[in-house]
LOSETI-260898 format. One line per field, with one value per residue (C-alpha): x, y negated, z negated; residue in one letter. Coordinates in Angstrom, 2 decimals. Layout:
// residues N
u X	...
v Y	...
w Z	...
res A	...
***
This chain:
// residues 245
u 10.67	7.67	6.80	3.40	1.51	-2.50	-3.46	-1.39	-4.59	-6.32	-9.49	-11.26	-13.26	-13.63	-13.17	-9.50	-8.72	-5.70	-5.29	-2.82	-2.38	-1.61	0.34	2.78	3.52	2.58	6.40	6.96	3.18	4.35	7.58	5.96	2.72	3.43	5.86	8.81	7.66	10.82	11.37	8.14	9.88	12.73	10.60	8.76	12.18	13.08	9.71	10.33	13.35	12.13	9.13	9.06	8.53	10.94	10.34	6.55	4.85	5.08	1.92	1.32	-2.22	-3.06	0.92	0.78	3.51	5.28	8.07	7.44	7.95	10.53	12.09	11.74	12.97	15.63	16.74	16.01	17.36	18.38	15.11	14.10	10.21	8.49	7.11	3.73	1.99	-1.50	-3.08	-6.53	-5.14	-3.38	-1.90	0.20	0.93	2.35	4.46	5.60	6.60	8.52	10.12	10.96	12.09	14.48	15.67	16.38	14.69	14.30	11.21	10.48	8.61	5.80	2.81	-0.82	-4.02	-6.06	-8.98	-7.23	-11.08	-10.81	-7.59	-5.79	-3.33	-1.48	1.32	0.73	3.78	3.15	0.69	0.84	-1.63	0.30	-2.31	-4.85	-7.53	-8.30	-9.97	-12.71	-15.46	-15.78	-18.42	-16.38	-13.10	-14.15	-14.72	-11.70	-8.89	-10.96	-9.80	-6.06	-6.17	-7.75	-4.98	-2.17	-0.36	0.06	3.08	2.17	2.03	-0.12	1.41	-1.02	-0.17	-3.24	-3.53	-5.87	-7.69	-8.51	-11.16	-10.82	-11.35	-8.35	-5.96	-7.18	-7.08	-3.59	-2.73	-3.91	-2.62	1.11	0.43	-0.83	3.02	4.87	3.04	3.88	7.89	7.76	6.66	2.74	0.80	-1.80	-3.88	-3.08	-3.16	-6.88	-7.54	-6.25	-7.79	-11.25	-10.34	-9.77	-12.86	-15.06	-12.70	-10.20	-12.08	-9.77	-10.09	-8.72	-5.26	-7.95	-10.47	-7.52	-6.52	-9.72	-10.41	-7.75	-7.96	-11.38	-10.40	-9.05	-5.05	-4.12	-0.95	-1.69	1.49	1.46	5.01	5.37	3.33	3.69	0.81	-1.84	-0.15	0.43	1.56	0.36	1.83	-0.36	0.58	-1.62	-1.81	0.79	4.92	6.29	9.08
v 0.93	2.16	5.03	6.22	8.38	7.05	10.40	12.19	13.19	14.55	12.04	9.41	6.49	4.80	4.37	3.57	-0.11	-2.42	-3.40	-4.62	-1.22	0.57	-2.68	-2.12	1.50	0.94	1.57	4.65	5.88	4.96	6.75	9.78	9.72	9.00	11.36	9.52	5.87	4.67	6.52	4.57	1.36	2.26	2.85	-0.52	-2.29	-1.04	-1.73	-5.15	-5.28	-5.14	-6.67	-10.71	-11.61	-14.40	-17.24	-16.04	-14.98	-11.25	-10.70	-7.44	-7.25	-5.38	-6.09	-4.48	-5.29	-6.19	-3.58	-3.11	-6.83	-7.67	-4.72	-6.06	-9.45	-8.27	-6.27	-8.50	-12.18	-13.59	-13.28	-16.38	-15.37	-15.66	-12.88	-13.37	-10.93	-11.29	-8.80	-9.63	-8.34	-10.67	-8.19	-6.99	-10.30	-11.48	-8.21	-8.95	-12.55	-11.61	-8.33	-12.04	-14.00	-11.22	-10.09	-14.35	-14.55	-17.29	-19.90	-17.53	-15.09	-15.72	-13.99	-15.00	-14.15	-13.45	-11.39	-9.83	-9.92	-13.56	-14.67	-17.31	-15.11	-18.04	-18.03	-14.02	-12.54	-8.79	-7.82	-4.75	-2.76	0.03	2.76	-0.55	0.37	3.47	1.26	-0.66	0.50	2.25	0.23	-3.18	-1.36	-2.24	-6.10	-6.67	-4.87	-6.77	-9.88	-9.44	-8.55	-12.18	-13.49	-11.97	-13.27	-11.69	-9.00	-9.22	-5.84	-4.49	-1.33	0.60	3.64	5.63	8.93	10.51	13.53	16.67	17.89	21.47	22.04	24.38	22.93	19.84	21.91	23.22	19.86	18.70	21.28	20.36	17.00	18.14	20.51	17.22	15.56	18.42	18.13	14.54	15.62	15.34	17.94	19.89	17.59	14.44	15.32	16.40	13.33	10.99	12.50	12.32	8.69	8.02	10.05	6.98	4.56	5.83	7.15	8.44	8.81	11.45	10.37	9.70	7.87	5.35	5.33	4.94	1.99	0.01	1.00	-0.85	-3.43	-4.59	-3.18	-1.36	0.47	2.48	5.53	7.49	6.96	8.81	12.14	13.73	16.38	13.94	11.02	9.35	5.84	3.59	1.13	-1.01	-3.71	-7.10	-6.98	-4.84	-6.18	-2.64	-3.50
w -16.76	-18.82	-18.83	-17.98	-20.15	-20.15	-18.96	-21.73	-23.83	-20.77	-21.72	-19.25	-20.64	-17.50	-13.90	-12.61	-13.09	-12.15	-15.70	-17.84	-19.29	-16.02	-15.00	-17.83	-16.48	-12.88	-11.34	-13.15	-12.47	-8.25	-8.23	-9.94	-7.65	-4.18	-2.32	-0.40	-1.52	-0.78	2.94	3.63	2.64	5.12	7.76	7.14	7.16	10.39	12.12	11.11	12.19	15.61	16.14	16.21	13.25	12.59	10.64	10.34	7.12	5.91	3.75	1.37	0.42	-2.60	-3.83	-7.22	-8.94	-6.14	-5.67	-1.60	-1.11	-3.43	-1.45	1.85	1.01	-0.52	2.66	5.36	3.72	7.12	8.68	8.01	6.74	3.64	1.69	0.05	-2.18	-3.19	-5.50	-7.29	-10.80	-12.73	-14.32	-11.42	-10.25	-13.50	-13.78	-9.97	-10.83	-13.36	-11.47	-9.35	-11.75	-13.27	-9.43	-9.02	-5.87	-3.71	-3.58	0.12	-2.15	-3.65	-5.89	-5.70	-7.54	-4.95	-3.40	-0.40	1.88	1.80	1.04	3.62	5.73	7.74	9.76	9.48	11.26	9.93	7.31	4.90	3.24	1.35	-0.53	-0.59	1.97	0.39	-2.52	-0.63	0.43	3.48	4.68	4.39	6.05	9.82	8.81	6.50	9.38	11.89	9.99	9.68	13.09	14.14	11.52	13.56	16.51	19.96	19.09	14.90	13.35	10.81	8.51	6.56	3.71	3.22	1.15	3.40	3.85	5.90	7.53	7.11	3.34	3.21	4.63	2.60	-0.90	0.19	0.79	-2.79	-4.73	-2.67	-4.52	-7.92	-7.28	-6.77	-9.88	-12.06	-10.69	-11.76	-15.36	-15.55	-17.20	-15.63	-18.23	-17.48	-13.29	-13.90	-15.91	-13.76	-10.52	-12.49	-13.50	-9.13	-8.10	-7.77	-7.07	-4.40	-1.19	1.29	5.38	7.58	9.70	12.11	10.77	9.94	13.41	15.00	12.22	13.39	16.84	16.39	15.12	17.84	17.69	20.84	19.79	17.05	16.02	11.97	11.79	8.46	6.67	3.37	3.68	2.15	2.49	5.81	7.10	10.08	12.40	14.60	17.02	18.63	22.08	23.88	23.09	24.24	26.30
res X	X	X	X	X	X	X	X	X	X	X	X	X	X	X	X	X	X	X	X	X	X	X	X	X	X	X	X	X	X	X	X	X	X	X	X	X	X	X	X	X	X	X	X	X	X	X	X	X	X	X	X	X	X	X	X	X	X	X	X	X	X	X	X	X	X	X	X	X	X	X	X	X	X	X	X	X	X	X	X	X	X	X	X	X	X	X	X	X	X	X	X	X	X	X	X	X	X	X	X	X	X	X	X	X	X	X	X	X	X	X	X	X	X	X	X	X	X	X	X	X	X	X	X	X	X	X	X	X	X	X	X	X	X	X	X	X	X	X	X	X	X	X	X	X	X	X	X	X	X	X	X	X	X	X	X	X	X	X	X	X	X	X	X	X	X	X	X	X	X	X	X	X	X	X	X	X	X	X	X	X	X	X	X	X	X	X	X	X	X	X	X	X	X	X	X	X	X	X	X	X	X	X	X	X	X	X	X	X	X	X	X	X	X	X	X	X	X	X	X	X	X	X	X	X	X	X	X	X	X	X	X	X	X	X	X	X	X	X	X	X	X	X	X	X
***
């Protein structure tokens, strides 16, 4: 695993972009940046393990490089599903296929250019959005969960990993600074944590816990439950129709 250093001098040229730069370091830049990335996998393998999602598609929008999937096929082979990951950055994609590739994985799991707003979501059984929202605008939000809720059965289940915000300012500093805290644990420098937060500032625009829940509540999805929070990080689990038995 690369590792990432493109904040090491502390100096921004440009916005954040899914290139093949960050691509090469992506899975090191993850495991250093997002607290608990893999309790949030556990928690998505045991929602899917019981809801009905059987034979049905499991899609991750916004994939990256494809860990989460590759993950969750790995973990639930007898489920008879198939795990697609579409990511609009070829970059990622070609690092996920070949995170495949190396991992032998069966033809079940697949990798697709793709931009997630319009991309075909058949047979969805369960759809994931992990840290993706948070990078479309907030305008478009409403009408893009609107339309993996009409792509989801009666009983499908949409999971959504948001870093989000606060309302009071500071609770929400004290929860940034409990970030920047991890960060610096994981061995970035004060430099390259203001750097790379610059680098996100007009790219990544992040609700509160309940502006995500009201989104998806509007969208149609009637159970809505954060089943995981990290002080600024938080993760949702939303169902079609009622299945609660």
């Amino acid at each position: 695993m690369n590792k990432d250093k493109l904040f090491e001098s502390g100096s921004v040229q440009e916005d954040f972009t899914f290139n093949d730069s960050v691509a090469e370091v992506f899975d090191d830049m993850l495991n250093r940046s997002v607290p608990y990335y893999s309790a949030v996998i556990d928690g998505i393998v045991g929602l899917l393990q019981h809801q009905s999602v059987s034979g049905r598609t499991i899609y991750d929008l916004g994939c990256s490089t494809g860990t989460t999937l590759l993950e969750l096929a790995r973990r639930l082979p007898d489920s008879g599903c198939r795990f697609v990951g579409i990511d609009k950055a070829p970059a990622m994609i070609n690092k996920a296929r070949q995170k495949a590739e190396m991992l032998s994985m069966p033809a079940s799991v697949q990798f697709k250019v793709g931009d997630i707003t319009t991309a075909d979501l058949d047979d969805a059984g369960a759809i994931l959005c992990n840290y993706t929202l948070q990078f479309i605008r907030p305008m478009a939000r409403l009408q893009f969960v609107r339309r993996l809720y009409n792509a989801l059965p009666a009983g499908g289940m949409c999971i959504v990993s948001e870093k989000v915000i606060c309302h009071d300012r500071k609770l929400n500093r004290d929860f940034i600074n409990m970030h920047h805290r991890f960060k610096r644990r994981q061995g970035y420098s004060e430099l390259e944590i203001a750097a790379k937060r610059e680098a996100l500032e007009n790219v990544l625009v992040p609700f509160s816990i309940e502006e995500n829940i009201d989104l998806l509540r509007q969208s149609g999805f009637q159970a809505v439950e954060t089943f995981f929070q990290w002080f600024n990080f938080a993760s949702f689990v939303a169902l079609k129709e009622e299945c609660l038995r």
